[in-house]
N, C-alpha and C positions, 0 to 999 in steps of 0.2 A: 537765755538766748535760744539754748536747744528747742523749746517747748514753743515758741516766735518760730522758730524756723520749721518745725513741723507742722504749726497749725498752718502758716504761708501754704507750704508746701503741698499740703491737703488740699485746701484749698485752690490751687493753681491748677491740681492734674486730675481737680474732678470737671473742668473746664475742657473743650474740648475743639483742637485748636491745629490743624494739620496746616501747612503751608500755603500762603494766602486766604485764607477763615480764621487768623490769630483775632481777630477784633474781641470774643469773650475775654481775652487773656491783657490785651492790651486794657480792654476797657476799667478792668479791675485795678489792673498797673496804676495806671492813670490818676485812679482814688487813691492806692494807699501810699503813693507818692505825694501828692498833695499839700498833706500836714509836713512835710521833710525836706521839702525842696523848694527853692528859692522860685524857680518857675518850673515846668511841666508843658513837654509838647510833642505832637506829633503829626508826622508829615504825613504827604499826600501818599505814600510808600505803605505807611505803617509805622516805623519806627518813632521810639518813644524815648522822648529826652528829660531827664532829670537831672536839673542842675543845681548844683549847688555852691552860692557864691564864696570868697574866704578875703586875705587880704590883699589880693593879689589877681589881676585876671592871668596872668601865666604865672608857674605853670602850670597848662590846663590838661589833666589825665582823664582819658575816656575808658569807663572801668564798662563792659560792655558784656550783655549773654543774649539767647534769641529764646523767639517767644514757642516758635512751630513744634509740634512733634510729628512724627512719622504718620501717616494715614493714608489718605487716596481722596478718590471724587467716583461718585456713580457714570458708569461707561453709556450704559444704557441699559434699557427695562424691556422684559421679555414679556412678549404676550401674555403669558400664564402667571405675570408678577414676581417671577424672580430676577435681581438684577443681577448686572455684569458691572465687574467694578476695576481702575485702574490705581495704580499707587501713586503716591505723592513723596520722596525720599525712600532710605533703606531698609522698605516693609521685605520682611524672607519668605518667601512662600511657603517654607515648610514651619513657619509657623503661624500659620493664616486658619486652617481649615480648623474646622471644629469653634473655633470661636465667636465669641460674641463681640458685637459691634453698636456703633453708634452711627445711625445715618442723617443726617440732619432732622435731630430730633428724635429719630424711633429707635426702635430697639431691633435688631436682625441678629441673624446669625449665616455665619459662613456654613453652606451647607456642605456634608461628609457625604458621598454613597455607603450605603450600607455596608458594613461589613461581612457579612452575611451573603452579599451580593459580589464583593469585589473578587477577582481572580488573583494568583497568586502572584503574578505580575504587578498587577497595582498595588496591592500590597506593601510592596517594595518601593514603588514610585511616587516621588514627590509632584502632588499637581504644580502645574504651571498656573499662575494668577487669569491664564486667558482660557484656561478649564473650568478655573471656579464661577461661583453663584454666590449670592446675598438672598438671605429670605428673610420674609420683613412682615410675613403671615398676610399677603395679599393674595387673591385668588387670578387678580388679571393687573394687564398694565391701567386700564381704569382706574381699577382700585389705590392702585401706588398711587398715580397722580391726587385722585382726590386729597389721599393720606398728604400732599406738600411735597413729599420727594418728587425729584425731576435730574434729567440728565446735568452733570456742574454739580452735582451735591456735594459736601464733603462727606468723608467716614474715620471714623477712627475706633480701634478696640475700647472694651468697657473694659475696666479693670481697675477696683479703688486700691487706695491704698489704703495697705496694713501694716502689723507688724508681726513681728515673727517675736518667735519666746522671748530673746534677746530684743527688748524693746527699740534699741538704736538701730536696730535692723531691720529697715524698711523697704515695700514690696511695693510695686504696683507700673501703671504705663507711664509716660510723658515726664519721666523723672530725666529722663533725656530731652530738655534743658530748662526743666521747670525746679530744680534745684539751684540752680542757679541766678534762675531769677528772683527764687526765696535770698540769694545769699547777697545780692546787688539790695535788696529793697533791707533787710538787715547792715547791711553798711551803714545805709543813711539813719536808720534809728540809732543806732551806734554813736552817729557821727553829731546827732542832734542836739544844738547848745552848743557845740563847739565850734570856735573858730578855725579854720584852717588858712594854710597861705599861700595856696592856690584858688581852682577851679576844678571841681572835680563835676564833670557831667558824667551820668547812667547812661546807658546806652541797651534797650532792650531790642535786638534784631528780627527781623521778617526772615520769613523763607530761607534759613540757614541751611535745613534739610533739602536744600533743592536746586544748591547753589552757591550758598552764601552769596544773596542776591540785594539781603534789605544792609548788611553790613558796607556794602560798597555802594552805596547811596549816603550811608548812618556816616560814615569817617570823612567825606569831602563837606558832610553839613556842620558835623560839632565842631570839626578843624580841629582836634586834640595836638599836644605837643607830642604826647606817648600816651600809651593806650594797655589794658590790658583784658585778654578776652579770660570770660569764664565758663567753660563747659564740662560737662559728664567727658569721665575717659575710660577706656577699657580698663577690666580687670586680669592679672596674670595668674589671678589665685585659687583657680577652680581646677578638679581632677586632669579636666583636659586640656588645658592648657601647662607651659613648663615655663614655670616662673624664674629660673634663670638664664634661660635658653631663649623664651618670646617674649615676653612680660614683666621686670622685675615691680608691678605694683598688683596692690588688695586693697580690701575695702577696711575703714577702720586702724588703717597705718598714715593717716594725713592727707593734706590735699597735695594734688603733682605738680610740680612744674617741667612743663612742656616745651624742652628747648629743641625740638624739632617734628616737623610731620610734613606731610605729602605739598603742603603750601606754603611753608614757611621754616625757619631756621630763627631762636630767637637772636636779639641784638644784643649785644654784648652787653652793653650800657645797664639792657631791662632784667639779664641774670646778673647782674651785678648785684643794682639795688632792689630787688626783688629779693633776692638771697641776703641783703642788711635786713631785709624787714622782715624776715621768717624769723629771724637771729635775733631782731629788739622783740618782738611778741610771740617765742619762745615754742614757735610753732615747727615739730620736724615733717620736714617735707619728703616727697618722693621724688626726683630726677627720672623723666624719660623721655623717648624719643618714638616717634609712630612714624617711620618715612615711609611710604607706598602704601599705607594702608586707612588713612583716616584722613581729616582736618578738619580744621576751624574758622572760626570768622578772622582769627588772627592773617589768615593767607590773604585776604583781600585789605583788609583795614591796612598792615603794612605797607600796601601797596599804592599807597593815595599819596596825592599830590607828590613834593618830592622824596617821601618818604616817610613813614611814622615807626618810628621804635617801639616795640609791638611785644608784649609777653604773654605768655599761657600759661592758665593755671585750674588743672583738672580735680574734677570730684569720680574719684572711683568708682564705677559701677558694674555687678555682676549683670550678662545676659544681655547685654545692650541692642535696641531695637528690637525689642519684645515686650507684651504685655506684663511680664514678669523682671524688670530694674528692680535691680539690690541695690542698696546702697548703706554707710553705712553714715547717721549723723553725727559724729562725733566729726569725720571730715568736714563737714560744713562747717560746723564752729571752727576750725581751725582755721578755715579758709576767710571767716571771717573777720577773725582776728589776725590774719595777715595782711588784708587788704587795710584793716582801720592804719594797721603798724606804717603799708604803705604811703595809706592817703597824710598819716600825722608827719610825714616827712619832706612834702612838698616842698618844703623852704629851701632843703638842700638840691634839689632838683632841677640845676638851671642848665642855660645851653650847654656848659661845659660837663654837665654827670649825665649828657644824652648823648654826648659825642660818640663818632662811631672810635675814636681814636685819642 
């Protein structure tokens, strides 16, 4: 499974896929869904539905991640062929300059002034995104155009992924939430051949980094009974952060369950049996809670129709929203082997183990 989940995963974040330009990522979706699922679809939005039938059309759990990573669109093009670019989600500026980028299609880089040249002042000073430049090795705005860039472009950092000495310890961009869509599409190979006794729809979302925009479209179309989202979550386990004070999770201690954040509070019901099925597929999790500082698709999906009971369940990751995602894969398999624990359980799943009371 580990080796399925990294090749996925390789494959997903050498794609390149900033909020509203998910089509590479969906389009792949799409295929390796296919063989797995009962039907496959996607709306006029973007969002991509995998269902999978069982004995039962309720009850029906939407097991859900998004497809975007953090990037921008071209602002506009400077006479002289350098561009000016804005962001798309929570690109940091101080980690912008000096890097390489992907501009629809070419290769740029974020330009640095010399240092040689900078005063002692700047030095110190973080550019602002509305300082910087893109160069993309054109001499004029001519030339860009010819080159296919135009203002609406997307961009996103280059950055493949690697691994570090410790082979489970993997590097690179858009691992912020393209781990998770490795972890959804290994469910259903998992689940393959097997009957279940529900409905279990995938759910791969739009524009999460900009909104959580395709999620609140995705939960009023599948109609799920309960729902659980999967995303990247911060890590507490780096020098600078105080892992019992801000943080108590790391990478390589299991995947999290996420009984609160800035959008949502989980439902009693989904830490319930969320927490039976960590416990039949022997999986230890992490408990935590992110209030004012994060969320997820779970804050809108809850919020549809008259409610959906709604759970979260994170993949730890160092340096979030940066070209540089740690993470560690040993959490994925766990997470995947909770969700199977979860979906094998459907049967016991009825109005009354969704109740709020």
């Amino acid at each position: 499974m580990k080796d399925q989940l990294l090749t996925t995963l390789r494959e997903l974040t050498a794609l390149h896929a900033p909020p509203g330009f998910e089509q590479p990522v969906v389009r792949y979706l799409v295929e390796a869904f296919k063989p797995l699922a009962d039907s496959v679809e996607v709306d006029r939005f973007g969002n991509l539905y995998a269902v999978k039938q069982g004995r039962a059309a309720h009850p029906r759990l939407m097991v859900s991640a998004h497809s975007d990573e953090i990037g921008g669109m071209v602002k506009s093009i400077l006479p002289d062929g350098f561009l000016k670019i804005d962001r798309l989600g929570g690109v940091l500026d101080s980690l912008i300059v000096g890097r390489k980028v992907w501009v629809n299609g070419h290769l740029g880089v974020v330009g640095a002034k010399s240092g040689h040249l900078q005063s002692a002042e700047e030095r110190q000073r973080v550019q602002p995104m509305d300082g910087m430049y893109v160069d993309v090795g054109a001499a004029s705005a001519d030339e860009v155009r010819r080159m296919g860039i135009a203002i609406g472009d997307p961009w996103v950092w280059l950055s493949e992924l690697e691994h570090m000495t410790n082979p489970d310890r993997i590097v690179g961009k858009g691992i912020d939430n393209r781990i998770s869509c490795a972890v959804l599409l290994q469910l259903f190979r998992e689940l393959q051949g097997q009957t279940i006794a529900g409905t279990l729809v995938g759910l791969v979302a739009v524009q999460e980094e900009v909104g959580l925009r395709g999620a609140k479209v995705a939960a009023e179309h599948a109609n799920p009974d309960y729902a659980v989202v999967i995303d990247t979550f911060m890590s507490g386990d780096t020098p600078d952060v105080s892992y019992h004070k801000e943080m108590p999770t790391g990478i390589g201690r299991g995947p999290v369950m996420l009984l609160a954040n800035s959008g949502s509070i989980m439902h009693g019901s989904m830490k319930r049996i969320m927490h039976e099925a960590a416990q039949r597929a022997g999986v230890a999790y992490q408990p935590a809670t992110v209030i004012g500082k994060s969320s997820t698709d779970a804050a809108t999906i809850h919020l549809a129709r008259e409610g959906i009971p709604t759970g979260g369940l994170g993949l730890c990751r160092r340096y979030s929203h940066s070209p540089v995602e740690t993470m560690d894969l040993n959490d994925a398999v766990g997470a995947v082997r909770w969700l199977c624990a979860l979906v094998n359980a459907m049967g016991e799943h009825d109005e009354r183990a969704l109740a709020f009371v």
